[in-house]
C-alpha positions in Angstrom: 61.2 87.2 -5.4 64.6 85.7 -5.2 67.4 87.6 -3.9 68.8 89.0 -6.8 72.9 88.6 -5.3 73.0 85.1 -3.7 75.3 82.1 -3.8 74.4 79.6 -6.4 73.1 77.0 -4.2 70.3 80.0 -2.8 69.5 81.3 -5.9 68.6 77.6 -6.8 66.8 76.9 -3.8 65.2 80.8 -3.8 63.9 80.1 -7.4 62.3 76.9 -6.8 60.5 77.7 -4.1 59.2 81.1 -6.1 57.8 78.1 -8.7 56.7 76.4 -6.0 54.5 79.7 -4.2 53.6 80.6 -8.0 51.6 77.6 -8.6 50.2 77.4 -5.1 49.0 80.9 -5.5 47.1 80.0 -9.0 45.2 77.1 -7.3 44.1 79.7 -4.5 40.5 80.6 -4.2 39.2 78.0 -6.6 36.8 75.3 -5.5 37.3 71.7 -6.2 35.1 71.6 -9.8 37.0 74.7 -10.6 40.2 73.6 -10.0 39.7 70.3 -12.2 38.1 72.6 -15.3 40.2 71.9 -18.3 39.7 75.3 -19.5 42.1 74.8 -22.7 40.6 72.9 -24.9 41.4 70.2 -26.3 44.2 69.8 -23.3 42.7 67.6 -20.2 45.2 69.6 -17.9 43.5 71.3 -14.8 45.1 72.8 -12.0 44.5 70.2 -10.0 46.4 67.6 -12.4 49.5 70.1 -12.1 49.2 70.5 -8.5 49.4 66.6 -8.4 52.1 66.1 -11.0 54.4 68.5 -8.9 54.1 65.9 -5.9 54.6 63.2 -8.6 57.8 65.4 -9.6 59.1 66.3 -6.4 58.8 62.6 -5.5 60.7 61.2 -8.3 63.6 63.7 -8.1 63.9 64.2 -4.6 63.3 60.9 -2.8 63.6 58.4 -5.8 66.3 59.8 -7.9 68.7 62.1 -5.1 67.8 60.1 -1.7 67.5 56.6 -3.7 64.3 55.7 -2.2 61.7 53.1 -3.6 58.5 55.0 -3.2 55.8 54.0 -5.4 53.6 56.9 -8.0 51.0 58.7 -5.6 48.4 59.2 -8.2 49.3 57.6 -11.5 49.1 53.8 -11.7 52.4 51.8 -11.1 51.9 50.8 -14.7 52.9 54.7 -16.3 55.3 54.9 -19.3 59.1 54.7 -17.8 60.1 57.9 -17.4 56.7 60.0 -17.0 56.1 61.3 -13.2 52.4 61.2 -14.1 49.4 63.2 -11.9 48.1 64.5 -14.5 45.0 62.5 -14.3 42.2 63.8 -12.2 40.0 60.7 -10.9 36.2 61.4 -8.8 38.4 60.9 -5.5 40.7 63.8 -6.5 40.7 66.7 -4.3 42.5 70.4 -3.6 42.9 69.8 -0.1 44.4 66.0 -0.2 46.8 67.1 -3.1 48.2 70.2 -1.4 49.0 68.3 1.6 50.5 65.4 -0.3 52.5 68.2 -2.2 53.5 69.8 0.8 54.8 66.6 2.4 56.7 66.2 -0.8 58.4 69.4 -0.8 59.6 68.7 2.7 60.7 65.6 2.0 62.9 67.2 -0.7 64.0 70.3 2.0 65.4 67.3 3.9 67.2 64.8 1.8 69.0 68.1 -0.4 69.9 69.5 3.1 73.0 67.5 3.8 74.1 67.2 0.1 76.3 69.6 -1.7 75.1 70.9 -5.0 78.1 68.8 -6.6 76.8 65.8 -5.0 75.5 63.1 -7.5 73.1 59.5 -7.5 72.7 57.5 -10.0 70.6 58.0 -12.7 70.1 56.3 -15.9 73.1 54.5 -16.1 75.5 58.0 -15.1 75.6 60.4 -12.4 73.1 63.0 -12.0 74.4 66.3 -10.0 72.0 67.7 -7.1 72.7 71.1 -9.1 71.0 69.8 -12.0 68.3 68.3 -10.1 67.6 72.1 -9.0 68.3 73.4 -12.3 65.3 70.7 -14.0 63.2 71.0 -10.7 63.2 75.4 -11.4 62.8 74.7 -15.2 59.7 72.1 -14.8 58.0 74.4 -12.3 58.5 77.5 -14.1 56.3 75.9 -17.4 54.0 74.5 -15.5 53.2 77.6 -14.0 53.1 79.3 -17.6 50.6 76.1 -18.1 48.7 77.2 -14.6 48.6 80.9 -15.8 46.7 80.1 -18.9 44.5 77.7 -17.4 43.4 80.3 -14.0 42.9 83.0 -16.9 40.4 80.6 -18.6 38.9 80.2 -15.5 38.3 83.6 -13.7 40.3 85.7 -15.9 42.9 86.2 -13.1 46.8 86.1 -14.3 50.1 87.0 -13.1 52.1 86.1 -10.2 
């Protein structure tokens, strides 16, 4: 739970970082073929194709959008509409274990290049400025409807739901 009386920059950090745990937490337990079940029909999202997208995600904000990096997509093709982080997709070669560590390299990557920057700090994006703080802001909004996504899908699943 995020400290309920924090500085802006914490809460930000604090909330994101909840997201981040939440969806973890609904991929625990499962094995690989239950973790790529599209339970909601007719939706192809799995749990797996989240967990992915939120590497895909933290990639594009944190290292190609904030830090100005040209990294390439992880697991969509180079080819993906402009605009679309992608991950979705869950190929044969798609596993729990290889996406949680890719994830987890991602989410440090992001620890590191916000570290240094104030919240008021901008990059360029889209032909403007684009603030770290709203980078948080989308980052806590993305994860939290995912995990609303994740929820559904684990309940399909094994019936479990909740934090």
């Amino acid at each position: 739970m995020p400290p309920l009386n924090a500085d802006e920059r914490t809460t930000l950090e604090n909330w994101l970082d909840f997201y981040r745990v939440t969806l973890a937490t609904k991929c625990e337990g499962l094995e690989d073929d239950r973790l790529r079940s599209a339970s909601v029909p007719p939706s192809p999202l799995t749990l797996l194709g989240l967990l992915q997208h939120a590497a895909e995600v933290e990639r594009n904000w944190f290292r190609r959008v904030l830090a100005g990096e040209s990294v390439p997509p992880i697991f969509g093709a180079a080819d993906q509409p402009e605009g679309h982080d992608g991950g979705f997709a869950v190929t044969a070669e798609s596993s729990y274990r290889a996406a949680v560590e890719i994830w987890q390299d991602e989410v440090r990557y992001a620890r590191a290049n916000c570290a240094a920057r104030a919240l008021d700090d901008t990059s360029p994006f889209m032909g403007g400025e684009v603030s770290l703080h709203w980078i948080y802001t989308h980052m806590v909004t993305e994860y939290a409807r995912h995990c609303g996504h994740a929820d559904l899908i684990r309940e399909c699943i094994d019936g479990a739901s909740g934090v």
